[in-house]
Structure formats: C-alpha cells, structure tokens
C-alpha positions in Angstrom: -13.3 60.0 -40.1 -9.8 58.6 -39.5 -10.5 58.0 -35.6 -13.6 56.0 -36.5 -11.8 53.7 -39.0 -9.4 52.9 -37.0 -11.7 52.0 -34.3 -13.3 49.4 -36.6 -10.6 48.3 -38.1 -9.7 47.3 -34.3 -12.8 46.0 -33.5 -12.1 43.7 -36.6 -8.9 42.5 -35.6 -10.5 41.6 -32.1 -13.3 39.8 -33.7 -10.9 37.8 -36.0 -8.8 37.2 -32.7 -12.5 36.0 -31.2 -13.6 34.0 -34.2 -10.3 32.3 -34.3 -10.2 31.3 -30.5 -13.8 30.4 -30.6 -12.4 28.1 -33.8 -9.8 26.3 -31.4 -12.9 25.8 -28.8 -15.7 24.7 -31.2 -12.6 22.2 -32.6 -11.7 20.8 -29.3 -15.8 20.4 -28.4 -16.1 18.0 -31.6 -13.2 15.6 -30.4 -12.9 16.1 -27.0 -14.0 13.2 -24.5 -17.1 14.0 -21.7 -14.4 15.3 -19.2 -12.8 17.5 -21.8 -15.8 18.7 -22.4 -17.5 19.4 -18.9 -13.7 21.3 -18.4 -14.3 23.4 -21.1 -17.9 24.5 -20.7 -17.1 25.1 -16.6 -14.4 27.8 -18.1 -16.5 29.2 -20.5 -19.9 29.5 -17.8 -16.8 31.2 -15.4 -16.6 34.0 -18.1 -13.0 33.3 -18.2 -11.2 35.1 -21.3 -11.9 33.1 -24.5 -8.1 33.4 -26.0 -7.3 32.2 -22.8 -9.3 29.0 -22.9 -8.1 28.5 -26.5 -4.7 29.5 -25.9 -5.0 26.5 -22.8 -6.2 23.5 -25.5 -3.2 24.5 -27.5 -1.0 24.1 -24.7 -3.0 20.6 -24.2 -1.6 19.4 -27.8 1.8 20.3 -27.4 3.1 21.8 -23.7 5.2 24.5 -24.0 7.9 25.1 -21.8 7.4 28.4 -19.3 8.5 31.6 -20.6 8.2 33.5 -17.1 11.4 35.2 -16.0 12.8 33.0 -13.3 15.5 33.4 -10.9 18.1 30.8 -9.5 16.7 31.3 -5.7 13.0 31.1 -7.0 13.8 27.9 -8.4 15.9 26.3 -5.5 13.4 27.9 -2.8 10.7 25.8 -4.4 10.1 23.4 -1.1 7.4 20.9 -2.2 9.4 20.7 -6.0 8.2 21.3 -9.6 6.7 18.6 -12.0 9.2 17.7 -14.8 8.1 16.3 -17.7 10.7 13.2 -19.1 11.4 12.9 -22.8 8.0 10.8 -23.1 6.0 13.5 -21.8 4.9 12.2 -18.3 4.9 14.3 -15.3 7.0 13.4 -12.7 7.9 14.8 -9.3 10.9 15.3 -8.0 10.9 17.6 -4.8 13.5 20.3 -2.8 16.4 17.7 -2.1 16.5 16.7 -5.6 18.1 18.4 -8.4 16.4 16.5 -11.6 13.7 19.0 -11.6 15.3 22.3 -12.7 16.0 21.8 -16.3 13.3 19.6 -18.6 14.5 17.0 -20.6 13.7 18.1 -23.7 12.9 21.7 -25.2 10.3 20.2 -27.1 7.5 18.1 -25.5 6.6 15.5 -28.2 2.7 14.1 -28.6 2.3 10.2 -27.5 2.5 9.1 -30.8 2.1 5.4 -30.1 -1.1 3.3 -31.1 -1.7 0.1 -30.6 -3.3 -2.4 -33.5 -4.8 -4.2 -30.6 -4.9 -3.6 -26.9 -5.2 -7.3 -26.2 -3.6 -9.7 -27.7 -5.5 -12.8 -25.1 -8.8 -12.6 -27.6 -9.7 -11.1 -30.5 -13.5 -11.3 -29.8 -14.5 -7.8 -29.3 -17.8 -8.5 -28.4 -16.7 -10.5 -25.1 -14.3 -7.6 -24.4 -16.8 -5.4 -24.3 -18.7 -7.6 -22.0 -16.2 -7.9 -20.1 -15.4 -4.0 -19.9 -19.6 -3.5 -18.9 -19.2 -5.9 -16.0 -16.1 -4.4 -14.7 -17.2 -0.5 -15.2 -20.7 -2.1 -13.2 -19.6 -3.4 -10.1 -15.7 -2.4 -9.7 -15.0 0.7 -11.1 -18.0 2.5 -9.0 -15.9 1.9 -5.5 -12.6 1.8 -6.5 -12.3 5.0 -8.8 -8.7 4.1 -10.4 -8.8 5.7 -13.1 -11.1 8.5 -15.3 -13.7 6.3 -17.4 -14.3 8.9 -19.9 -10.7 9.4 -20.8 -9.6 6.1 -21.0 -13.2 5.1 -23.1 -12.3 8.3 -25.3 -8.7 7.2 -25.8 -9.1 3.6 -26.1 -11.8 4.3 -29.2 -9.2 6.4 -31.3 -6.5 4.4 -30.2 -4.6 7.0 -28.4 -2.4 5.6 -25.2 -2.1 8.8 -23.1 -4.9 7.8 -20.5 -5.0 3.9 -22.0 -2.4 1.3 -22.4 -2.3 -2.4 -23.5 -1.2 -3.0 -19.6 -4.0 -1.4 -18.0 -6.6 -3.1 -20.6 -5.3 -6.2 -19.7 -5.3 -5.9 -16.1 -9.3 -4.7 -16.2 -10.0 -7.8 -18.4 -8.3 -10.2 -15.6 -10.5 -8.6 -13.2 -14.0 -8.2 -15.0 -13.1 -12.0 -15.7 -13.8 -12.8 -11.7 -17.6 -11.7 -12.6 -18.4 -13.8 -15.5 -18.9 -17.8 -16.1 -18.5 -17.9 -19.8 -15.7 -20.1 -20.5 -13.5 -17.5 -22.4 -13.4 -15.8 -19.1 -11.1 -19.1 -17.9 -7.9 -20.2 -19.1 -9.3 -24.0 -17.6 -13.2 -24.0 -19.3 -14.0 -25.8 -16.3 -11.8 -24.3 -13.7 -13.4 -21.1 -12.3 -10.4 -20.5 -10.7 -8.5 -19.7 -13.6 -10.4 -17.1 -14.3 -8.3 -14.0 -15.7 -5.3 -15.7 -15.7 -4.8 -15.5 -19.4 -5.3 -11.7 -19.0 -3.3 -11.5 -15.8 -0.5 -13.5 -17.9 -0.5 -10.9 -20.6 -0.6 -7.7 -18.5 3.0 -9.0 -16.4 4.4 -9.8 -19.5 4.0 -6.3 -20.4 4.5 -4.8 -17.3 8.3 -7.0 -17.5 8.5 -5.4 -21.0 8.4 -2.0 -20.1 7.8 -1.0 -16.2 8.3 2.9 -17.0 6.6 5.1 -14.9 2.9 7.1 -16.2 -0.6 7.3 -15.2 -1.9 4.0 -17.1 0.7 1.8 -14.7 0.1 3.2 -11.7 -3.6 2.4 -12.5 -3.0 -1.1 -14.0 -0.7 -1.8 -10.6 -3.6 -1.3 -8.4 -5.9 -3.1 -10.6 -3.3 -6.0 -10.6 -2.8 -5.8 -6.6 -6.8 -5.5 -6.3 -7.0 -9.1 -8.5 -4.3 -10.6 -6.4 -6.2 -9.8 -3.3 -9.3 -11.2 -4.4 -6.9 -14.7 -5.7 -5.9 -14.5 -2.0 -2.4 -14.2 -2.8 -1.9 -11.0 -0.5 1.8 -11.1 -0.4 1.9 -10.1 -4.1 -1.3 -8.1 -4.2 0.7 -6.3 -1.4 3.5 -5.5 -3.5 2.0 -4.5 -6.8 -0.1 -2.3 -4.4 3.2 -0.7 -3.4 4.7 -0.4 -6.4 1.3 1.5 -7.4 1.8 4.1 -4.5 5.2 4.7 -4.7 4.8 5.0 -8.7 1.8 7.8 -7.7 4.7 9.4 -5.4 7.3 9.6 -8.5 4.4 11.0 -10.4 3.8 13.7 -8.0 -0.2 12.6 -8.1 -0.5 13.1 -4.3 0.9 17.3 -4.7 -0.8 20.1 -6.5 2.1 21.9 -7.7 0.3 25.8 -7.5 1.6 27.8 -10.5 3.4 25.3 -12.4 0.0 23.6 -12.8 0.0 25.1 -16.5 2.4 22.4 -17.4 -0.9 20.2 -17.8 -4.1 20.6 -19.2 -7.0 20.6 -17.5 -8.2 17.2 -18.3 -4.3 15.8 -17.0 -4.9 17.5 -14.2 -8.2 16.1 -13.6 -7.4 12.6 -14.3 -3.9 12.9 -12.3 -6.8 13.7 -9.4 -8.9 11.2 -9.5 -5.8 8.1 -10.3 -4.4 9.8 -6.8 -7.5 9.5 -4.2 -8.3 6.5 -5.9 -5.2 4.5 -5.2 -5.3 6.4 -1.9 -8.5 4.9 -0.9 -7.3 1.5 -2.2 -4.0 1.7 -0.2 -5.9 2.7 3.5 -8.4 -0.2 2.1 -5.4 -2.6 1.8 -3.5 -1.3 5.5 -7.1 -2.2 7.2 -7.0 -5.2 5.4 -3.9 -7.0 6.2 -3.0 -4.5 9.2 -0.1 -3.2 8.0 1.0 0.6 8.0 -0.2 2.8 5.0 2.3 3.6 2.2 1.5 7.3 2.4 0.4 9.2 5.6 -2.2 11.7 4.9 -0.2 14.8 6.4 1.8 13.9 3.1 -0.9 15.2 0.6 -1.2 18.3 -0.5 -4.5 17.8 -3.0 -7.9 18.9 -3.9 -10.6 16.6 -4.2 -12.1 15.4 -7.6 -14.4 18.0 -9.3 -18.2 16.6 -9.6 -19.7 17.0 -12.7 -23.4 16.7 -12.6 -23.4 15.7 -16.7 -21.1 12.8 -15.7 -22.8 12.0 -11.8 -26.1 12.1 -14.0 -25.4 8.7 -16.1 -27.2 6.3 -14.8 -25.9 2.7 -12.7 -28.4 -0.4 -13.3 -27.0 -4.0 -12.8 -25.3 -6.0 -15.8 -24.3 -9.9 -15.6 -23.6 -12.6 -18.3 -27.4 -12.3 -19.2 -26.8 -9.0 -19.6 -28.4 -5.9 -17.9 -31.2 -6.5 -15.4 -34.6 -5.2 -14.5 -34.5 -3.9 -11.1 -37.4 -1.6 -9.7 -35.8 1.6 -9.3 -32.8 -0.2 -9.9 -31.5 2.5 -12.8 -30.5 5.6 -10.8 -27.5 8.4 -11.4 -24.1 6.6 -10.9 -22.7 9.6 -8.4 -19.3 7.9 -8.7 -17.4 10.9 -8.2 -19.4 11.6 -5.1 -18.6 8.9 -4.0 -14.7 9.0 -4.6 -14.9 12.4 -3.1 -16.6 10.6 0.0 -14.6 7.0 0.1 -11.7 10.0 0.0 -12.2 11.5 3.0 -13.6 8.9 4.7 -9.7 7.0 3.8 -7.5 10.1 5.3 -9.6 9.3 8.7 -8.9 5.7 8.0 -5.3 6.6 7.4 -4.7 8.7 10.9 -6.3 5.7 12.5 -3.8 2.9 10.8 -0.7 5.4 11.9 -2.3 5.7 15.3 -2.5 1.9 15.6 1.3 0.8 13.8 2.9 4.2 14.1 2.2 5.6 17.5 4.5 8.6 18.6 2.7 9.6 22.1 0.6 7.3 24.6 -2.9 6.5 24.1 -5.7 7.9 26.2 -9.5 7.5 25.9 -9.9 11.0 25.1 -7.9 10.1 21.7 -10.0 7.4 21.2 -13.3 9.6 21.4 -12.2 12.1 19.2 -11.0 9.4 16.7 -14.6 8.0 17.0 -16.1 12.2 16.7 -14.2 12.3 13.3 -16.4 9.0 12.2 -19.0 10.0 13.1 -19.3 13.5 12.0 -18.1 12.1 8.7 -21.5 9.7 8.4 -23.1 12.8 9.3 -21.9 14.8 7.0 -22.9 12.2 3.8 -24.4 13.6 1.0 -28.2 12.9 0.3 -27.7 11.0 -2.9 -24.7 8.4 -0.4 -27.5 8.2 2.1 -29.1 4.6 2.1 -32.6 3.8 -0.1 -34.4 1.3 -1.8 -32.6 0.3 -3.6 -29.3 1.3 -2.9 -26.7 1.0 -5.7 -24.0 -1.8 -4.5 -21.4 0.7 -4.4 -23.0 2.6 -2.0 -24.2 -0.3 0.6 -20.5 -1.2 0.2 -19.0 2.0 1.5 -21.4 1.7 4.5 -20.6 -1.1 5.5 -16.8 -0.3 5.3 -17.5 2.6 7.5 -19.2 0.6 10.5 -16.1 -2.0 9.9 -13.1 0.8 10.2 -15.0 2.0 13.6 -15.5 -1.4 14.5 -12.0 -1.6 14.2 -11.2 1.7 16.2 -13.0 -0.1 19.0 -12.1 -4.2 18.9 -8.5 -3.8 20.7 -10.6 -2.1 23.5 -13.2 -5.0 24.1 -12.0 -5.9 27.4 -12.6 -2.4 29.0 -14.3 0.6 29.7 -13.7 4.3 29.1 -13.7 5.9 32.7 -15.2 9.5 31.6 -17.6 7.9 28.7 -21.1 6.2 28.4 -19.6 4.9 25.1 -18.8 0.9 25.6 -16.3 -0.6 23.1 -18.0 -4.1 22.8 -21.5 -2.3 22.2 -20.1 -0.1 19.6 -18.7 -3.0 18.2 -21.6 -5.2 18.2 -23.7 -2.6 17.0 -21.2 -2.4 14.2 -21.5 -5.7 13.4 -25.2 -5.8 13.5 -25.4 -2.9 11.0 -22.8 -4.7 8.6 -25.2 -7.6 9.0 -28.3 -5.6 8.1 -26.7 -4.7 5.0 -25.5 -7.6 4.1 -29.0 -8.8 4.0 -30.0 -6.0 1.8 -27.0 -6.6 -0.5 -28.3 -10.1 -0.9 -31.5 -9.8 -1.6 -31.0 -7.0 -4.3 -27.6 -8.3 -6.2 -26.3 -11.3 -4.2 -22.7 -11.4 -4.2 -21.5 -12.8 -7.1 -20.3 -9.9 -8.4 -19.4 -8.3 -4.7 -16.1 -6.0 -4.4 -13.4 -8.2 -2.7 -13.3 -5.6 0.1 -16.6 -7.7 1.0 -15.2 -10.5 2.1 -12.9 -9.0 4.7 -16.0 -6.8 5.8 -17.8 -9.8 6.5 -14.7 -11.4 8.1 -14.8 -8.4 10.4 -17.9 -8.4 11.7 -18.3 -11.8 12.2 -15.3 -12.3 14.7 -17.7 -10.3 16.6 -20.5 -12.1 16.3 -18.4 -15.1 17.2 -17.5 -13.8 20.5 -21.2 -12.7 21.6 -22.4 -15.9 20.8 -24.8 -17.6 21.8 -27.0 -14.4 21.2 -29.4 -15.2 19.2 -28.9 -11.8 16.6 -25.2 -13.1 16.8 -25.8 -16.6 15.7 -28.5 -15.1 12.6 -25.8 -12.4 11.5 -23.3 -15.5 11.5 -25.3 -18.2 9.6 -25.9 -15.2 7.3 -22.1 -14.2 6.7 -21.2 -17.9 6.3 -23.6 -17.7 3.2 -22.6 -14.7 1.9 -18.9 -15.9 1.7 -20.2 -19.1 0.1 -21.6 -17.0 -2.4 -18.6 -14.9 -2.8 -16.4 -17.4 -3.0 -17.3 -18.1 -6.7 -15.6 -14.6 -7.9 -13.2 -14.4 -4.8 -11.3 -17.3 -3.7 -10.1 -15.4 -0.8 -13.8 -15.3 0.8 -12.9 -19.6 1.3 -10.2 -18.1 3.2 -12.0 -15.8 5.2 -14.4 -18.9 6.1 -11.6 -20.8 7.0 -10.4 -18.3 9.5 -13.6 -18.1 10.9 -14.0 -21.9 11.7 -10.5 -22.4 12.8 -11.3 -19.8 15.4 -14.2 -21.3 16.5 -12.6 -24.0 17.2 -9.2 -22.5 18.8 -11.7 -20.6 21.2 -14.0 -24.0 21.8 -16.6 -22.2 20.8 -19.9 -24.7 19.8 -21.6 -23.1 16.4 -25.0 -22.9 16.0 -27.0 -25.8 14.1 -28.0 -23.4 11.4 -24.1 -22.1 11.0 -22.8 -25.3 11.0 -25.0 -26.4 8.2 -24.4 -23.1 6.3 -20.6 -24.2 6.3 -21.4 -27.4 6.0 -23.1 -27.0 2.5 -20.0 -25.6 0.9 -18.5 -27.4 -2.0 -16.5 -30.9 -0.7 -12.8 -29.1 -1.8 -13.2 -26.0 0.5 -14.5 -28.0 3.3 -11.3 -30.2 3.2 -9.0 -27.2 3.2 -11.2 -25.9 6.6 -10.4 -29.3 7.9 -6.8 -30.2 6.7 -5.3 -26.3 7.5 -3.1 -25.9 9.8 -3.2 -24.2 13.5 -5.9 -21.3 13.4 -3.0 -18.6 14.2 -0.9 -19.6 11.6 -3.3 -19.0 8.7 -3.6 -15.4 9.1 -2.4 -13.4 7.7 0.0 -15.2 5.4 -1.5 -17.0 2.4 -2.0 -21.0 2.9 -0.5 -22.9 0.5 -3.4 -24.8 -2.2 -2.3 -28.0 -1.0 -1.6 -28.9 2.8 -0.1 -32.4 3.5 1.1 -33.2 7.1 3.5 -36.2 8.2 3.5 -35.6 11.7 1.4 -33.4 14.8 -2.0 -33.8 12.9 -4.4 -33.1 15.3 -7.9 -32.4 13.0 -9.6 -35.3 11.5 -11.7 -35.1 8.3 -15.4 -35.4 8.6 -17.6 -38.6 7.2 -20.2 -38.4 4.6 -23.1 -37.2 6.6 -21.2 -35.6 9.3 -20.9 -31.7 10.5 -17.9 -30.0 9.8 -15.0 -30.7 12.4 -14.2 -27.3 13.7 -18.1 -26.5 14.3 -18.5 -28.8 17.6 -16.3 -28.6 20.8 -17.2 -30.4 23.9 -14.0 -29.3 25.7 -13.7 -26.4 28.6 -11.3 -23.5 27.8 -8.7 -22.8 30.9 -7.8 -19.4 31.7 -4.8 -18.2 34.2 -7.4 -16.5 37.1 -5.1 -13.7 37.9 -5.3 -11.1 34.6 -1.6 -9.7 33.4 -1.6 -6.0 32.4 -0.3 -7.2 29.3 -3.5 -9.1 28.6 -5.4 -6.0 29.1 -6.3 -5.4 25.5 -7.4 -8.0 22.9 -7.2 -9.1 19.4 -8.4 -11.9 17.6 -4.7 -13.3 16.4 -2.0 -12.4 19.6 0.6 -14.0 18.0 0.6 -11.4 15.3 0.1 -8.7 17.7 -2.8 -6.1 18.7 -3.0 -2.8 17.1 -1.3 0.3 18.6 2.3 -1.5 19.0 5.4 0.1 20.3 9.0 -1.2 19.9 10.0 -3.8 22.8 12.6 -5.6 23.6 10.8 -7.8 26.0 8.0 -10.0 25.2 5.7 -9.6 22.0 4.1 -6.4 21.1 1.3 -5.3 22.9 -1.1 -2.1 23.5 -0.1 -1.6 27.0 3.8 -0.9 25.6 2.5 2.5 24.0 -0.1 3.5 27.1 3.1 2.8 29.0 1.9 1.0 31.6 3.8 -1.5 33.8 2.7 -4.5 35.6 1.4 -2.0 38.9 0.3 0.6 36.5 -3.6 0.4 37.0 -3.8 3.2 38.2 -1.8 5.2 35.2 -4.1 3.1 32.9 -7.4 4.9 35.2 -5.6 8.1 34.1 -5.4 6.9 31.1 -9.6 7.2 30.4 -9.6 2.8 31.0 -10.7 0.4 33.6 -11.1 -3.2 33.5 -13.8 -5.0 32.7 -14.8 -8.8 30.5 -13.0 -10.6 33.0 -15.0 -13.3 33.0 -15.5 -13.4 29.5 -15.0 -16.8 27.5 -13.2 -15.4 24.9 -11.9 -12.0 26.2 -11.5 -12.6 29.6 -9.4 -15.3 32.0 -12.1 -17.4 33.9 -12.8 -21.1 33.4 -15.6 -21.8 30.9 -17.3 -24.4 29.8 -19.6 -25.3 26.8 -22.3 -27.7 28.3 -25.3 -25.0 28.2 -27.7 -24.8 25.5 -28.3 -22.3 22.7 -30.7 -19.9 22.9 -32.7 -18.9 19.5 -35.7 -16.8 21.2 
C-alpha cells in the first residue's frame, strides 16, 4: 500500500545516506595515518552517529566556518578566547583582551598545498636519513614526546607539510646526528664535535627564512633548544626553548577551547596535545636545569592529557645504533610512549609548582609546605603505572624518568641540608643521599644494558645532581663508588653530549673549591679522560664562575692564574688538596640554608635590597629570628659540617673503602 512504499522508499534514502557516510569513512581508513585511524575506530566502537563521524573527516579536508547563531555578548564574554585560524590555516589563540579573534581571516580555509621536492637539502642519501630518523625515534623521541610520530611519518611519506616541515626535519637530523659516528653525521669527518652542524646550519637558515608561527616550529624550536643544550651552549638552547613556549602560547596548545573545538579535527586536536605537554615537560626539564623560572606556570593550562592508544603503546622499543638494531634478552618490549608522556606530564606540573615555589615565592616558607611538596612526589611514584614500574630490562626511557624523579626531590630537599624539620622524622640530607644512591643504582643499570652513548642529555645534569651529593658525604665509601661511577658515565656521555665535559668540570672545580681530597679510584676515572678535556678541567676559571654560564672553548689567562697543569703521569690537579678549609665559628642566619654555587643564589629567593639573595629573605627571618625559623617547622643542625657547616676542617685522615 501507499504507507508501505513510502516507508521503503525512506528506509532507502537512509541507507543511501548510510552507504555514502560509511563511503567517506572506509575512504579516510585507506589514507589515514595510525592516529587517524585509532581516532576513527574509538568513534565508531562509541556508537557515535555514522554521518556524524563522516560529516567530521569532511570538516578535516576543508574546515568550515561555524554556522551557529551567535550573539555580540556570547562572543565578547568568551574569557579564555576562541582559536582563529590565519589565512594559512593554523590555529592560533588570541584570548578576552584581544580583539583578533572575533572575525576569521578568511571565509574560506584553504588546504596546505605546499610539498616539498626534498625535506633536506644537507644529503641526498636517503638511506643515512633514515638511519638517522631510527636512532632519533630510539632513544630521543621516547622521553621527550615533541611531536606525534605517526603524523609526521604519515605526512612526511606523501609529502604533505601540515604535521612535517623541512625545519623540523632538519632539526631531528642535527640531533639523531649526536648518536651516530659515521662521518656523514660530521660536518669535520674527524671532529665529533661537529656533529649536526650541517643539519643545524640548514634548519636556522630556514627558520630566518620564514619564522611563522604553526605546530612543525614550535616542535623544531624545542628540538633546536634540546641540541643546543646538549652542545652546552645553554644561553641559546635557552632561548630557542623560549621561543618554543611562547610560540605554543600564540598557538593556544596549552587551552582546550570547549565548543569551538570543531574548528579541528580530531587528529589536530590530538597532535596539538601531545606538541603541548611535550614542550611542557621540556620547559620544567630546562627551569630544573639551569634554575631559572618556568615559561608557563601550570595554573596557566587548561588541558587534557594525551589519549593512549593501546594499537600505538603496543609497538614495540628494542635498541638501534650504527650497527643497527641489537639483540637484547627481553630487550623488545611495547614502547608505552604515550604512557609515559602522560606520566613525565604530570610528574612536570609538580615539577613546575616546585620551580615557582623556589624563584617565585608569594608567602613564607614553612616545613609543613615542604612535606606536602614532598606528599605530591611521592604519591605520584606511587601512583606509576605497572608497565613505568622498573624491570629487567627496563627500556632507557623509562630508567630515565626515574632517575629524573629522585633528582627533582633531591632538589626539593638540597637548600635544606643544613637543618632539620622540627615536627618530622624526614631528614633533608638523608632524603637526599638516598636520592642520590637511587640515581646511582640506576645509573649502573643504565650502563650495563645501553651504556650511554646514546643517553638523553637530561643525563648528564642528573648525574651532575646527584653527585654534588655524593661529594659532600664523602669519604663514605657508597659516596666515593656512586662518584667514580658518575665520573665514567659522563666520560661516556661526553662523546654525544659535550656538555657532560662540562658537568665533569663542575664537579672537579668543586672539589677543589671545597678542599675536598677524591678518592684514588675517582681521580683515575677523571684522570682517564681524553688529554683536551682534562686541560679545560685544569685551565677553567674559578669554580663559581663556570656555572651556569657557558665557558668559552678556549681559556687563555695573562694574569691571577692560580691552577697549574698536570705532568705526564700525574693526577689531575683539582683531585688532591692538602690544605684546611676555615670557617667563621659563629653561623649567620643568612648562612642557614645552602647551595652548591652562593654566588648565584639558593633557591626560594625574595627581592632584597641588602645583601645577595638568600632563603632566609622569603622565611622572613632576621638575624635574632631563631625562634620564628622554630615556628617555621626548622632547627639547626650540620654545623660542624666541612662543606655545609662553619667549623675548621682539615684533610689529613684517611679514606675509608670498607
């Protein structure tokens, strides 16, 4: 009857309106990358409305502007902003104060049309680029997250530059350059410390060329800062770190901007995630670092974490050099890099309240704030997923972001190691040299699985770290094993990281600032380093002045030199001191709290007008203030201490190695 035809003929239409969205879908499936895909099938498995999901992937070719009604006070009520898309096509942010985000640029939101014959134009030899690309995605990319692998593989192979760019190809290639010896990896065949810096050369040229603001800068920036850090020029990785951050911030990478998301696909969205808490982890990694302030506070971010996506956690890490991949028992596992983003994440926003807390304060410091600083560590370990919790073998990602979490609470806990907390069992030094013992431990691990020629460069600062410890509870016997072994592990380091030399250098000028006598088995460690670095050790200026600036390659000195260079056959200078250190008997308030380098100050600093920065100015205690300090949750302790405390103390008593 008429009723029933019309029926069908409905049910027709809606199957045509089916077939052709499921059309759109199976189409995206065959030329989508792995995280287009994963998007796709977690919509479809959510039983969300097929026409929907195919009427999304249309929007993900060409963007259509909103056709919801709005209103004048809608828009201009919009507090954290909108995202406005520029005439290229990128997303930026622009939030309430500003009035660049109510109107679009363009009615029409063209494709990126550009391709590029070549995305380097250093070699031509894909073969070594692709070597290059398997070292890099092998032992940097699983730590520092920077970027979405499978977008940037996807768009590099059909020469697409929405998630790839001839910038940040080359500034990948400088950096997987640090882990190879093959002479195409040097601009100098026999200089490894030109290594990269034909690709380096070739990504500022094109960053000069065209500094516009997207996704595949802000990525290259951090990888360019990340390269410079681990050349030892800190000053500039500082700055292309910067740029990187406030580039994320134009971007609007750090917001999620709630309805307006459907300006961006799902895959955008996703890889605008993970480029954020990347660079995020990079930029808390870089404050700990050099001890600056971080370039966005956390109560800034308004931001999911990454999705996981078992299909993509699933592929599986084993170790790759110049020789190509290696044979490790149990050494091919799942990657979990995304865990471990997720992780490194929120493990960095903890890091982040802790750098504000130590170069931002706004109220006075109490041991109380200190304990619950160290409660948020602690729960966080706690907390770690089975597959981040330490086995054998552990992927070098993972040992690595273990051993940055006992170095940040390490950190918490070193401007405290002259005293106690009144209300606590918990003993900064013993925290701290348990910190350092634990660093140690995995160090050794690290070693004996992978070595460290292919270490991250936040290695070298982690060993650093823990060894100032270990300096100061020498002669321990633990203290002088964990030492000898950091002095080797920086040795080995220092072949993809020049700045591990520098962290060396620090470590013996100390030594010998503090007239602290090294063990026989440290002082043979350092001195079996290469002739060049040892002469940089001994030729370098005062200790205090080396850190943290960058020292110059070549040190020449007319007048007040006061080191002498060692003979064939002798121990490094800095390792032996015969001489007593003097301390002022009666202790200063100001003294109260210590840090290896005073002259650059201790963390926790308050404005002052008198007198250099110091903890005590943001307790806000006065020179007859022990008893606020007491209220305070701190009491005195280490005075006799030959490092931290003020008491005469000489070297003349013999090492202990039982």
């Amino acid at each position: 009857d008429h009723r029933r035809k019309t029926a069908l003929k409905r049910d027709i239409e809606a199957l045509k309106e089916q077939n052709g969205a499921l059309g759109v879908i199976v189409a995206s499936l065959k030329t989508s990358s792995d995280t287009e895909i994963a998007d796709i099938v977690q919509q479809i498995r959510a039983e969300e409305d097929l026409e929907a999901i195919a009427e999304n992937l249309r929007r993900n070719v060409i963007l259509d502007e909103r056709s919801d009604a709005t209103s004048a006070e809608g828009d201009l009520s919009n507090i954290i902003g909108k995202p406005s898309l520029d005439e290229s096509g990128v997303v930026k942010h622009f939030g309430l104060t500003s009035n660049l985000s109510l109107v679009s640029d363009d009615d029409h939101l063209p494709l990126h049309t550009q391709i590029s014959e070549a995305w380097t134009t250093v070699t031509r030899d894909s073969n070594f680029v692709e070597h290059l690309m398997t070292l890099y995605f092998c032992w940097s990319h699983p730590y520092y997250v920077l970027f979405s692998k499978e977008s940037f593989l996807h768009d590099m192979a059909r020469g697409r530059s929405k998630y790839c760019s001839p910038l940040l190809v080359n500034a990948l290639l400088a950096v997987a350059c640090a882990f190879s010896d093959r002479p195409d990896a040097r601009t100098d065949p026999n200089d490894p410390g030109t290594a990269g810096d034909h690709f380096f050369a070739e990504a500022r040229r094109l960053l000069q060329s065209n500094d516009s603001s997207n996704l595949t800068t802000v990525q290259a920036l951090a990888l360019m800062g990340l390269r410079e850090a681990s050349c030892s020029r800190d000053s500039s990785g500082y700055q292309y770190a910067g740029r990187c951050i406030r580039m994320a911030i134009e971007l609007g990478l750090h917001l999620s901007f709630g309805a307006d998301n459907n300006k961006l696909g799902p895959t955008e969205l996703e890889v605008r995630n993970i480029t954020f808490w990347g660079c995020f982890t990079y930029d808390t990694a870089w404050s700990i670092c050099i001890g600056r302030i971080s370039q966005l506070p956390r109560t800034a971010i308004n931001l999911d974490m990454p999705n996981i996506l078992e299909q993509l956690e699933s592929k599986p890490w084993r170790p790759y050099t110049d020789y190509g991949f290696v044979s490790l028992p149990g050494g091919e596992q799942p990657n979990h890099t995304h865990t471990l983003l997720c992780q490194f994440s929120l493990l960095s926003e903890i890091v982040n309240d802790t750098v504000f807390m130590f170069y931002a304060p706004r109220e006075r410091f109490t041991s109380k704030k200190l304990l619950s600083s160290y409660n948020r560590y602690t729960r966080w370990l706690a907390n770690l997923p089975e597959r981040l919790q330490l086995r054998d073998p552990a992927m070098p990602h993972v040992l690595t972001l273990h051993m940055y979490y006992h170095t940040v609470v390490l950190h918490l806990f070193r401007p405290f190691l002259k005293v106690d907390l009144t209300n606590s069992k918990v003993s900064p030094r013993d925290v701290c040299t348990s910190c350092a013992n634990t660093v140690s431990a995995l160090l050794s691990t690290y070693r004996r699985l992978y070595g460290f020629r292919c270490s991250s460069v936040v290695v070298t600062h982690i060993i650093l770290s823990s060894n100032i410890i270990d300096l100061i509870n020498l002669p321990d016997a633990t203290a002088a094993r964990n030492l000898e072994l950091g002095v080797k592990c920086l040795r080995e380091s220092s072949a993809n990281h020049a700045f591990a030399v520098r962290c060396l250098q620090i470590l013996l000028a100390l030594s010998k600032q503090w007239k602290i006598q090294l063990p026989v088995e440290v002082s043979r460690a350092a001195y079996e380093l290469p002739p060049e670095m040892l002469t940089n050790y001994i030729d370098s200026p005062d200790p205090v002045s080396v850190w943290p600036p960058t020292p110059p390659s070549s040190l020449t000195y007319s007048h007040q030199q006061h080191y002498r260079k060692s003979s064939v056959g002798e121990m490094p200078y800095y390792a032996t001191s015969d001489n007593p250190r003097l301390y002022s008997q009666t202790p200063q308030i100001t003294d109260l709290f210590w840090s290896p380098f005073p002259e650059h100050g201790v963390p926790l600093q308050a404005m002052q007008t008198n007198g250099p920065m110091d903890i005590s100015t943001v307790i806000d205690v006065d020179s007859s203030g022990w008893e606020q300090l007491n209220r305070d949750g701190f009491k005195m302790v280490n005075m006799n201490d030959p490092v931290l405390g003020h008491s005469t103390y000489m070297l003349n008593e013999q090492w202990s190695h039982g």
